[in-house]
N, C-alpha and C positions, 0 to 999 in steps of 0.2 A: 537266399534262404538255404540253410543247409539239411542237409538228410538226417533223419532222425540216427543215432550212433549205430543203433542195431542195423540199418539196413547199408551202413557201408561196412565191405569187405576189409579184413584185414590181409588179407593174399590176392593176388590177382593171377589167373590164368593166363599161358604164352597170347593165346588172342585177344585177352581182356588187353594187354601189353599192347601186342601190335596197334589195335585198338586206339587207344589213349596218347600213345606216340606216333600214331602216325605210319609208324615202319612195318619192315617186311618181316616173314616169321622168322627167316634165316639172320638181319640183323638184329633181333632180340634174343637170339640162340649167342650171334658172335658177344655181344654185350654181356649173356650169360659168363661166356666160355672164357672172356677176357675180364672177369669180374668187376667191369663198370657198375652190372646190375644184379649185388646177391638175390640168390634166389634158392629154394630147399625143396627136396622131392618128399612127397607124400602117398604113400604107397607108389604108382608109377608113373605118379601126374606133380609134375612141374610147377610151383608155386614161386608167384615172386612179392612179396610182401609189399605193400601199399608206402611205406614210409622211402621203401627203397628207389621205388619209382620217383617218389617224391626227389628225394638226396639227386638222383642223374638227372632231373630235371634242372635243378641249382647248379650242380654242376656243370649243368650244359652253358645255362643264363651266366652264371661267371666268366668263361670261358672266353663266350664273346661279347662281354664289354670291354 
C-alpha cells in the first residue's frame, strides 16, 4: 500500500539518506561531492531529492548484474 502523495517527501535529508541507504554520513557527503547523488542547499540545510536517490539506486542495481 502506498503513502498517501502529500505525505511523501520530495527531498530528503543527509540522515534521511544515510538512513535509506544504509551508509555512513561521510559516504553520502563523498556521493554528494563526486555527483553520483545530485543534491541542492536550502538556506544551509542539504537536500537531496527523492527521485535522485531513486536514479543511484538503479544505478547501483545495473552495475552489478
Amino acid at each position: 500500500m502506498r503513502a498517501p502523495l502529500s505525505s511523501i517527501p520530495e527531498a530528503l535529508t543527509v540522515p534521511e539518506v544515510m538512513h535509506a541507504l544504509r551508509l555512513s554520513r561521510s559516504k553520502v557527503y563523498d556521493l554528494i561531492r563526486s555527483r553520483q547523488l545530485p543534491s541542492f542547499t536550502a538556506g544551509r540545510a542539504r537536500r537531496i531529492p527523492v527521485d535522485a536517490v531513486r536514479e543511484y539506486m538503479r544505478n547501483q542495481m545495473e552495475e552489478a548484474a
